[in-house]
N, CA, C and O of each residue as an XYZ file, in Angstrom:
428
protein
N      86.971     88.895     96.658
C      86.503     90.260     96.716
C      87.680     91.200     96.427
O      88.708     91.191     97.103
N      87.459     92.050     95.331
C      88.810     92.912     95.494
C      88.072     94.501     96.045
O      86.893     94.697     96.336
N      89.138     95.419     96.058
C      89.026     96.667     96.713
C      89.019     97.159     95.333
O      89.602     96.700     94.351
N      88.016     98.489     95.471
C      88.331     99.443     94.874
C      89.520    100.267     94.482
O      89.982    100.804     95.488
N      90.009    100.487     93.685
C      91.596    101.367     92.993
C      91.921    101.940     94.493
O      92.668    101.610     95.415
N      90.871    103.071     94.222
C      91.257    104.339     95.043
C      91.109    103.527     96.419
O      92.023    103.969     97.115
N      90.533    102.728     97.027
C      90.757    102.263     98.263
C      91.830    101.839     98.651
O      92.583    102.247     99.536
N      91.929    100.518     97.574
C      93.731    100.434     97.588
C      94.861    101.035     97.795
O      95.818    100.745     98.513
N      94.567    102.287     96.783
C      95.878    103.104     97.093
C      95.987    103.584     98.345
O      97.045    103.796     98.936
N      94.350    103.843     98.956
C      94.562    104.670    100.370
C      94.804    103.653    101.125
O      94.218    103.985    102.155
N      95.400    102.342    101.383
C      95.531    101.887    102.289
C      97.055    101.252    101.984
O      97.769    100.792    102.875
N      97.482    101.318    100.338
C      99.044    101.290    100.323
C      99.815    102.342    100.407
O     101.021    102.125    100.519
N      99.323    103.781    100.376
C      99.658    104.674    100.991
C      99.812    105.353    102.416
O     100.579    106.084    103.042
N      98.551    104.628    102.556
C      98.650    104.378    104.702
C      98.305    105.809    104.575
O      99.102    106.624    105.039
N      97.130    106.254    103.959
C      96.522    107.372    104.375
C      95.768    108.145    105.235
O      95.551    109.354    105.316
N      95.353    106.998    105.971
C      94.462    107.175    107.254
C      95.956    108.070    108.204
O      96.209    109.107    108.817
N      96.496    106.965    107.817
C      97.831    107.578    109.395
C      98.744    109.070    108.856
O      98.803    110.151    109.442
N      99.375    108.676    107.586
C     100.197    109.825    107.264
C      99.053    110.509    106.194
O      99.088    109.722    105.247
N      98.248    111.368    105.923
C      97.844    111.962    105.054
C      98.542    113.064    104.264
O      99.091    114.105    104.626
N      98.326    112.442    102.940
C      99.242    113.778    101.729
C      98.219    114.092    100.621
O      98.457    115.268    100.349
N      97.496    113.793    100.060
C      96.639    113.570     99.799
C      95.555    114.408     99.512
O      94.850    113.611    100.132
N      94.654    115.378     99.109
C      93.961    116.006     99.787
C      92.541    115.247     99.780
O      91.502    115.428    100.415
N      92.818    114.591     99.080
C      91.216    113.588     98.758
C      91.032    112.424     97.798
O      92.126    112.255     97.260
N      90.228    111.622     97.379
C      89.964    111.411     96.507
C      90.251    111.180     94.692
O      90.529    110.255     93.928
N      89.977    112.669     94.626
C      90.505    113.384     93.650
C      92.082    113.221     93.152
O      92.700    112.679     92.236
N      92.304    113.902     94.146
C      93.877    113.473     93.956
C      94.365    112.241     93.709
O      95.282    112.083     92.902
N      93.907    111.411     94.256
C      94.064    109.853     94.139
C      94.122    109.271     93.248
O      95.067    108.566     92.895
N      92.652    109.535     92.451
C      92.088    109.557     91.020
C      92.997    109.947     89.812
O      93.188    109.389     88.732
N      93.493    111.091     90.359
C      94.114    111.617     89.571
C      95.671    110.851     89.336
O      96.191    110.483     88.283
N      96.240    110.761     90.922
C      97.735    109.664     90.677
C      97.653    108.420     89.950
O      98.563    107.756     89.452
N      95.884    108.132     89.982
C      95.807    106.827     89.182
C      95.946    107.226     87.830
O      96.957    106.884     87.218
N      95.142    107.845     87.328
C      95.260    108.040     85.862
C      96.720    108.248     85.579
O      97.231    107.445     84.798
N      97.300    108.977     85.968
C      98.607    109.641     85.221
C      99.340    108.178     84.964
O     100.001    107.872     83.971
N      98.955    107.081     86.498
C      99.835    106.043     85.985
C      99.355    104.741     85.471
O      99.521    103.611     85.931
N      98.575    105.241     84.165
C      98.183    104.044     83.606
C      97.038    102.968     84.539
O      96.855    101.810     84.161
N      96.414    103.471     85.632
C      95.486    102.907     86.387
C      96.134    101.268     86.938
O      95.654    100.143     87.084
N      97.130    101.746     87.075
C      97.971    100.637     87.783
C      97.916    101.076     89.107
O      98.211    102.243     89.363
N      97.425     99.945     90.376
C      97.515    100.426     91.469
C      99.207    100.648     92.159
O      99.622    101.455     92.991
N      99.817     99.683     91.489
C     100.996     99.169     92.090
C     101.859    100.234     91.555
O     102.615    100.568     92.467
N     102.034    100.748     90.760
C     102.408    101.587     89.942
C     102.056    103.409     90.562
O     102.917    104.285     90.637
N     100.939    103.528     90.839
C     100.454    104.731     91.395
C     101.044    104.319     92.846
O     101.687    105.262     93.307
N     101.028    103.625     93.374
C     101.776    103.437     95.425
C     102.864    103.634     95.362
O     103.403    103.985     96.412
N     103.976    103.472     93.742
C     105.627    103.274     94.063
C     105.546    104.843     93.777
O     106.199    105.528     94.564
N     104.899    105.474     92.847
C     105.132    107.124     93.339
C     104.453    107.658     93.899
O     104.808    108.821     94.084
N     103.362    107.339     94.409
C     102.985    107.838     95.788
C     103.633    108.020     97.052
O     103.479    108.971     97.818
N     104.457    106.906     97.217
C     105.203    107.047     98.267
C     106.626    107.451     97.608
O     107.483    107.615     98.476
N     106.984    107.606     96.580
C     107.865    108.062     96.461
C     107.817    109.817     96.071
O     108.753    110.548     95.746
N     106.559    110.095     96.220
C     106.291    111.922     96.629
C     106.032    112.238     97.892
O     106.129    113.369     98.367
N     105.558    110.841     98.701
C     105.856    111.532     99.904
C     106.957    111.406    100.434
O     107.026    112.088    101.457
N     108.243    110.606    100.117
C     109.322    110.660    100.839
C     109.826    111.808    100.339
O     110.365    112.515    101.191
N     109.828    112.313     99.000
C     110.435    113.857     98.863
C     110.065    114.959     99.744
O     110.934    115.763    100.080
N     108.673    115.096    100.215
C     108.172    115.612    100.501
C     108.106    115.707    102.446
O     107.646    116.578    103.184
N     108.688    114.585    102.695
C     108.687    114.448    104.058
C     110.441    114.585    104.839
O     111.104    113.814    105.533
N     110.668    115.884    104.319
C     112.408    115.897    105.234
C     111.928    116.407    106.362
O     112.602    115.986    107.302
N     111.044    117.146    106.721
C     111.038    117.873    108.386
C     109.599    118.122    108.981
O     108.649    118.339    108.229
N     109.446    118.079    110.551
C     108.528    118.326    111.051
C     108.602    119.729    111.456
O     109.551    120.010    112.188
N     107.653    120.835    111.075
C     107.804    122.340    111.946
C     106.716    122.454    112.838
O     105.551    122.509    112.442
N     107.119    122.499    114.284
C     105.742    122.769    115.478
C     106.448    124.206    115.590
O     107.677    124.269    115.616
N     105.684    125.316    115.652
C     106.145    126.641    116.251
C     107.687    126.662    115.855
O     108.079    126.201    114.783
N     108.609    127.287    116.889
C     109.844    127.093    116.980
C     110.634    125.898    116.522
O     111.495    125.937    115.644
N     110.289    124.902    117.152
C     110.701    123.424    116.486
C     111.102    123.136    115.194
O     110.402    123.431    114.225
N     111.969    122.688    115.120
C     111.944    122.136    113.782
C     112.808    120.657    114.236
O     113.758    120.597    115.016
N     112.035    119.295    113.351
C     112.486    117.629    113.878
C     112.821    117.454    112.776
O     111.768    117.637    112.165
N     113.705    117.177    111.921
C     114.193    115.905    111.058
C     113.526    115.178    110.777
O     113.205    114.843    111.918
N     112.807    114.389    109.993
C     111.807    113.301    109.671
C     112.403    112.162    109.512
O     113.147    112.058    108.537
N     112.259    111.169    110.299
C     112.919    109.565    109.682
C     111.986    108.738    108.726
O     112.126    107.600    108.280
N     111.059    109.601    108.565
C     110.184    108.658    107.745
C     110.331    108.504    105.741
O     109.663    107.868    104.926
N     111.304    109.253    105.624
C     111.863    109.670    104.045
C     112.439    108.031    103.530
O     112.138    107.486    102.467
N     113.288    107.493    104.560
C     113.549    106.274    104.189
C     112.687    105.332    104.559
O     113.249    104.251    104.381
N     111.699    105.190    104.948
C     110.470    104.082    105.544
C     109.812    104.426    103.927
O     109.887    103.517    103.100
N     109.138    105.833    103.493
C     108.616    105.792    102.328
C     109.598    105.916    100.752
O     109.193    106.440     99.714
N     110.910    105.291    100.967
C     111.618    104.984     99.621
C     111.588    103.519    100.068
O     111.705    102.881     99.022
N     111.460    102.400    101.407
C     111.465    101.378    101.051
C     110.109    100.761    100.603
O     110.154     99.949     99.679
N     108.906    101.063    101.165
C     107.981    101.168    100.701
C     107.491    100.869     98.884
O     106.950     99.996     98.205
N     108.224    102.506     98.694
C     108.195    102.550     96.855
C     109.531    101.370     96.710
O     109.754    101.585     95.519
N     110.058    100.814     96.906
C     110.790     99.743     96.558
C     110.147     98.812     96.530
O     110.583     98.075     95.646
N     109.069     98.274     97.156
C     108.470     97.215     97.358
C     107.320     97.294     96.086
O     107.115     96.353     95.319
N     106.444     98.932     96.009
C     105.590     98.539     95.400
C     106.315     98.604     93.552
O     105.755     98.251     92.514
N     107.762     99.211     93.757
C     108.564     98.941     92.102
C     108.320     97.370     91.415
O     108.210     96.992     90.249
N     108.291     96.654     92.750
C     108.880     95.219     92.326
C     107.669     94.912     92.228
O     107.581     94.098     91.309
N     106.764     95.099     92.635
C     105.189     94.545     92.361
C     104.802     95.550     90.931
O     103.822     95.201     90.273
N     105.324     96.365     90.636
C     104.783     96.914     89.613
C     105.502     96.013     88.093
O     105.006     95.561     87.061
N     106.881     96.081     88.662
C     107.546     95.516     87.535
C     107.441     94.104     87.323
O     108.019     93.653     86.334
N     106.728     93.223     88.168
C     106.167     91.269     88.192
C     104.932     91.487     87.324
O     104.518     90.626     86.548
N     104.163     93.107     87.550
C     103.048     93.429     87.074
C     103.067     93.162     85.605
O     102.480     92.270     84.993
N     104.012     94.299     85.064
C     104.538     94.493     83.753
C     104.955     93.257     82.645
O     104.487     92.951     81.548
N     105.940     92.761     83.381
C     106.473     91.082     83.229
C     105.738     90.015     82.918
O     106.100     88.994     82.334
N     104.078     90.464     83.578
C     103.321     89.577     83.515
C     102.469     89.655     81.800
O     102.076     88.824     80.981
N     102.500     91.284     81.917
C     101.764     91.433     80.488
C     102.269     91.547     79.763
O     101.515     91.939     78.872
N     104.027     91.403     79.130
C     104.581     90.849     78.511
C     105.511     89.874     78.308
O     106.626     90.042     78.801
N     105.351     89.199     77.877
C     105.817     87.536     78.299
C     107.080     87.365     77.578
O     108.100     86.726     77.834
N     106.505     88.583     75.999
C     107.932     88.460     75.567
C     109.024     89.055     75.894
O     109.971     89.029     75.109
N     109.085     89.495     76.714
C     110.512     90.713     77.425
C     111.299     89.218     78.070
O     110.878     88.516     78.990
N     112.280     89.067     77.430
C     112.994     88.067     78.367
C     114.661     88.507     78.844
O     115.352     89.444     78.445
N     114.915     87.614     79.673
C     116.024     88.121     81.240
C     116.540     86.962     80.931
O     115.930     85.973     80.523
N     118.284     87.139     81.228
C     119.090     86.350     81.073
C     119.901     85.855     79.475
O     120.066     86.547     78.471
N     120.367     84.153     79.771
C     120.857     84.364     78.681
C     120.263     84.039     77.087
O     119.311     83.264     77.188
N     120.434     84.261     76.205
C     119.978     83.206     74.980
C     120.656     81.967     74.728
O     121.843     81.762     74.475
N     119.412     80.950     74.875
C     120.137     79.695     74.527
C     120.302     79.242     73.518
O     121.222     78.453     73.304
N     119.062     79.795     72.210
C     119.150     79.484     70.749
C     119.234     80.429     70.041
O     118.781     81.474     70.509
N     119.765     80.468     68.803
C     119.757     81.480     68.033
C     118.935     80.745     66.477
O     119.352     79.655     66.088
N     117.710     81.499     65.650
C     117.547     81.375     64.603
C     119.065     81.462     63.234
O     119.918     82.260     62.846
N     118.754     80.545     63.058
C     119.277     80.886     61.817
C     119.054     82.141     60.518
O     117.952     82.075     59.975
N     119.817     83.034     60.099
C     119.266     84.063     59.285
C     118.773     84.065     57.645
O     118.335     84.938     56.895
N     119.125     82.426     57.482
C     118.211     82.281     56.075
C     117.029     82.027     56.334
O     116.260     82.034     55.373
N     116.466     81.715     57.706
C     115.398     81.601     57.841
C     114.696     79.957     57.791
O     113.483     79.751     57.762
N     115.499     79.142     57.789
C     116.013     77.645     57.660
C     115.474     76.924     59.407
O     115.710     75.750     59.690
């Protein structure tokens, strides 16, 4: 059974708990911009809300937020799932060294 996009994202975004979001829509919308990659839409998702999360203001108050680095490790996690993603749909991108080389007459 898989989840719906937009469900997904709301639950790799952990939207129930921290909401940024205003809906749906928005969601929809982070998907499209990124190529309807879920993994891809969560590493900047959370990487707009860690910009977005330096301080708490109650009245007078003002708290520091520790949560800026919880949502850059987050988008670290979903980078590497985006980029196994990528890797996957091209097979020819290769890492490391070359072991053969063609010859240039074509031989």
């Amino acid at each position: 059974m898989t989840l719906d996009p937009i469900e997904q994202l709301k639950i790799n975004l952990q939207e129930k708990e921290y909401p940024y979001f205003v809906g749906d829509n928005d969601l929809q919308n982070l998907l499209i911009m990124n190529g309807n990659s879920v993994s891809k839409a969560s590493w900047r998702g959370c990487l707009l809300k860690a910009a977005s999360d330096d301080e708490i203001k109650v009245g007078p108050i003002e708290q520091k937020s520790s949560n800026r680095d919880y949502w850059n490790t987050l988008a670290a996690i979903y980078k590497a799932d985006y980029d196994a993603e990528v890797a996957e749909l091209n097979p020819t991108v290769t890492t490391g060294y070359k072991t053969s080389m063609r010859r240039s007459d074509g031989q």
